[in-house]
C-alpha positions in Angstrom: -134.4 19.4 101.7 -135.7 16.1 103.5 -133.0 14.1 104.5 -133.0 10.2 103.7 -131.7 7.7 105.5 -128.4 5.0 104.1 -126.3 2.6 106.4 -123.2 2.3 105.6 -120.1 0.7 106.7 -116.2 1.0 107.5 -114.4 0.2 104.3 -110.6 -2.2 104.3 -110.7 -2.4 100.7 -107.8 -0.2 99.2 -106.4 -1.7 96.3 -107.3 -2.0 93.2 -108.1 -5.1 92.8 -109.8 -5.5 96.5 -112.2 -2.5 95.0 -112.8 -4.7 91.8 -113.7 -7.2 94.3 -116.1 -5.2 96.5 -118.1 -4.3 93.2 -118.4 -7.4 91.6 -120.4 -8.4 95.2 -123.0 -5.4 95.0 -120.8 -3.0 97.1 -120.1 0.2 96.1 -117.3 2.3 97.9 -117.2 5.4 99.2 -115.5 8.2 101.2 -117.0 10.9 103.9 -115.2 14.2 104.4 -115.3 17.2 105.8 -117.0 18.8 109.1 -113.0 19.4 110.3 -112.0 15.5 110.4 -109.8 13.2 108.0 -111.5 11.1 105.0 -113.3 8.0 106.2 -113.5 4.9 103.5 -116.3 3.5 103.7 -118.5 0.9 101.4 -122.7 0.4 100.9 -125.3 -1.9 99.7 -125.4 -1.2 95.4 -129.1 -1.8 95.5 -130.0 0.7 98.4 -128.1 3.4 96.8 -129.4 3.0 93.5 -133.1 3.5 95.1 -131.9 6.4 96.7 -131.0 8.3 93.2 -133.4 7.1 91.5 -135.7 8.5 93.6 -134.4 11.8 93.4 -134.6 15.1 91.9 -131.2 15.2 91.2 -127.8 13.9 92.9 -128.0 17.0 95.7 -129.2 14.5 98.7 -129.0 15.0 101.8 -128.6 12.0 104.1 -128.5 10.7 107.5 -126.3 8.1 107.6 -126.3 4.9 109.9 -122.6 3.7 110.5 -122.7 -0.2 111.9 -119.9 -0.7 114.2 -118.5 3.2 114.4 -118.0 5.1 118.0 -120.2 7.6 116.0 -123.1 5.8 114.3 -125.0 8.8 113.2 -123.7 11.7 110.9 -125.6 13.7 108.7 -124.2 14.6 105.1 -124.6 15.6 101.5 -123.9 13.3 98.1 -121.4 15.3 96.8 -120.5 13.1 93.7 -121.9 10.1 92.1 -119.6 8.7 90.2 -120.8 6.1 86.9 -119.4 4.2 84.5 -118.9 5.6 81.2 -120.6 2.8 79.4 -122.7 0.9 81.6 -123.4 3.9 83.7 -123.1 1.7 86.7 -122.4 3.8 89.9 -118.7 3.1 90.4 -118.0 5.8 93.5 -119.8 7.8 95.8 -118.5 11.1 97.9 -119.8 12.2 101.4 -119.8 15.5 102.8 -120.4 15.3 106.5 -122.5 18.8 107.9 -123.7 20.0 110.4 -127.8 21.3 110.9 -126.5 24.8 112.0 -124.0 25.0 109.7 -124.7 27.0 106.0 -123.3 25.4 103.2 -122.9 26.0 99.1 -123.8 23.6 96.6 -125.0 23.7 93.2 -128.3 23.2 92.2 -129.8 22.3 88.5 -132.3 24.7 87.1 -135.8 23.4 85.5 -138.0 25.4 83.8 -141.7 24.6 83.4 -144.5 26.6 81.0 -144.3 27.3 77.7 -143.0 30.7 76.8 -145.0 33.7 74.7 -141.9 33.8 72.5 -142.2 30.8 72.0 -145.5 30.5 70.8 -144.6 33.3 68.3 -141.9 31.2 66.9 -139.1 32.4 69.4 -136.2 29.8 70.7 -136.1 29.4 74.7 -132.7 29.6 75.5 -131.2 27.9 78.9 -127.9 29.3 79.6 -127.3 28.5 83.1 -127.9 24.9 83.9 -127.2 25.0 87.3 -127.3 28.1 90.5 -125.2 28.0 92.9 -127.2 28.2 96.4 -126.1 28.7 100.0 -128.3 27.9 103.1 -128.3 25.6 106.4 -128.8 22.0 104.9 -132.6 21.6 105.6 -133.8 24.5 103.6 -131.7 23.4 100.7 -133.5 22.4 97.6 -133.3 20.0 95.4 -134.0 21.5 91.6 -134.7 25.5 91.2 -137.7 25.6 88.8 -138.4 28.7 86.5 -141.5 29.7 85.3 -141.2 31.1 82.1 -144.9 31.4 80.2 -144.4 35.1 80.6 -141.0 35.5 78.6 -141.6 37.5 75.4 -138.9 37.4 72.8 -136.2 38.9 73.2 -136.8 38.9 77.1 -134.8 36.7 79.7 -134.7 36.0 83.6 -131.6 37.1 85.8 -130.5 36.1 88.3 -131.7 38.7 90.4 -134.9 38.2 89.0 -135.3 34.8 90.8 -137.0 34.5 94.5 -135.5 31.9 96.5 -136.9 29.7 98.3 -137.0 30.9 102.4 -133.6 30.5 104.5 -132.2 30.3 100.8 -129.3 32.8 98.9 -128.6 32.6 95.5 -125.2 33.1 94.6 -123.8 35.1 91.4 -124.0 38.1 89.9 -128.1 39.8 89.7 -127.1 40.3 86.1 -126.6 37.0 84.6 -129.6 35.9 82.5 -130.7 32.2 83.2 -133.0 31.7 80.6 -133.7 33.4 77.7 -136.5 33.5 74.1 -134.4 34.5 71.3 -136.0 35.8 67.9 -136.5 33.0 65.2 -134.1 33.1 62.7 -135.8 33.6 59.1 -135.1 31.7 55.8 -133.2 34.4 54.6 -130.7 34.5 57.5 -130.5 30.5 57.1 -130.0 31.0 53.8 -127.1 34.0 54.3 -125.9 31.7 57.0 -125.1 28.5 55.2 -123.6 30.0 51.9 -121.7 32.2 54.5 -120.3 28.5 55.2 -119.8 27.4 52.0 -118.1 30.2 50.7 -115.4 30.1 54.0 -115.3 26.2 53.5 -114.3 26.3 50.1 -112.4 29.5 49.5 -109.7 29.1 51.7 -108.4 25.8 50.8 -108.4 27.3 46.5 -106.4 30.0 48.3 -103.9 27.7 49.7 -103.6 25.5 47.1 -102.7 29.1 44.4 -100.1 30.2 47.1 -98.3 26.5 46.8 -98.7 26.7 43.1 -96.9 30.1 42.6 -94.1 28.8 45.5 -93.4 25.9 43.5 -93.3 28.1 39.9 -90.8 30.7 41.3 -88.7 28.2 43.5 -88.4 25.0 42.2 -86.2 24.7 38.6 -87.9 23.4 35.1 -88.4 19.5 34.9 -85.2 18.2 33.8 -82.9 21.2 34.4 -80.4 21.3 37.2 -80.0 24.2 39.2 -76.5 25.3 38.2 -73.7 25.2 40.6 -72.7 28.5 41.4 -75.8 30.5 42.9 -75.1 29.4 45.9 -71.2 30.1 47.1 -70.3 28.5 43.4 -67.2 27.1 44.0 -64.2 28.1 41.7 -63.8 25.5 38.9 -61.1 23.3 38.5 -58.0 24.7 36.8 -56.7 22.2 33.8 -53.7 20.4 34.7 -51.0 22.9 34.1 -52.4 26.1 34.5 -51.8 25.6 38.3 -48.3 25.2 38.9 -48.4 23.8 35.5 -45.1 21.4 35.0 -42.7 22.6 31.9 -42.6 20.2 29.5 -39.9 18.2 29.3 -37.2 19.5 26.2 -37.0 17.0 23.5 -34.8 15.1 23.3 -31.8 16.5 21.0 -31.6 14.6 17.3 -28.5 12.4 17.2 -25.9 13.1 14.0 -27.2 10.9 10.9 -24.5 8.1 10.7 -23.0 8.3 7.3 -23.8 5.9 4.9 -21.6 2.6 4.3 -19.0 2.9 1.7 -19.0 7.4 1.9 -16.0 9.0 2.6 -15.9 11.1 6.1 
């Protein structure tokens, strides 16, 4: 991997709103790390490092970088991240990751594949199942994109990992048996056909199902329209006794019938 050459500078700009700042004027920070010595904030022209992607095969880029006004002006590192903006996709934050020449290092690198496949041709599917390899090597030999040539790949075939040749001073990491690429049969009418009433049937089955099982819970549980369920089932609680038949009172004796008074003029 060629490195590229990118000045950059010694960043003050913390805080939020100091960042906010530093963007709005075409700066975008960053931080440097590694090679056995604490994070360094640090800020770069927006324009500059948008060339420099741009111009790339993909985000691993190795740089030598040009620091104005540091006791160590020259440093040699990898773009670890590039960070955009959701939206916009503006390049919000970039991370550094100082090496050394001698020094091997892992990083991953995306897989491209170029040809068009025999399986293919026959109506097969190329299949990419591992999108990037992890690689380890001393930061010169690194490369940039691993590309696969994959005209030969019959249906049903694939290429492992262990299949691959690296380029020179290069390892490939992971295990030999992991297929990268693959052709896949074509799927016929039939099994299109099997597939999407296979879909139908589970989309629309299981919601009848649920819909009986509530039905039958609210028949057996819930009491007729109208009725109250009748005190009792539950711990019924004992009904009221009429008034007497607990400690019932005796009723009071009647009063006793006074002597008729004789009439006026009879004789006692």
């Amino acid at each position: 991997m060629k490195s590229v050459p990118l000045t950059v500078f010694a960043r003050t700009a913390v805080r939020r709103s100091a960042v906010k700042k530093l963007r709005a004027s075409s700066r975008v920070p960053a931080v440097i790390y590694g090679r056995k010595r604490q994070a360094q904030n640090l800020e770069l022209n927006l324009e500059e490092l948008e060339n420099l992607v741009h111009h790339s095969a993909s985000e691993n880029i190795l740089v030598d970088l040009t620091f104005e006004g540091d006791s160590e002006p020259k440093r040699l590192a990898l773009v670890q991240a590039v960070q955009h903006h959701p939206l916009r996709g503006d390049i919000l934050h970039v991370d550094f990751h100082e090496v050394a020449e001698e020094e091997r290092v892992v990083i991953s690198v995306p897989v491209e594949t170029t040809g068009e496949a025999l399986g293919v041709k026959a109506g097969g599917v190329l299949e990419v199942i591992l999108f990037k390899l992890k690689v380890r090597g001393l930061p010169k030999d690194l490369p940039e994109v691993i590309r696969l040539d994959v005209s030969h790949l019959e249906i049903g075939k694939a290429i492992h990992i262990g299949d691959i040749t690296p380029p020179a001073g290069i390892e490939i990491l992971g295990d030999k048996a992991i297929s990268v690429v693959a052709v896949a049969a074509p799927v016929t009418e039939e099994e299109e056909k099997a597939a999407e009433a296979a879909a139908v049937e589970t989309g629309v089955a299981e919601p009848e199902v649920l819909k009986e099982k509530k039905e039958e819970e609210a028949g057996e549980g819930a009491p007729a329209k109208g009725e109250k369920a009748e005190k009792g089932e539950k711990g019924a609680k004992p009904e009221k006794t009429e008034k007497g038949e607990k400690g019932a009172k005796p009723e009071k004796a009647e009063k006793a019938e006074k002597p008729e008074k004789p009439e006026k003029g009879a004789k006692k």
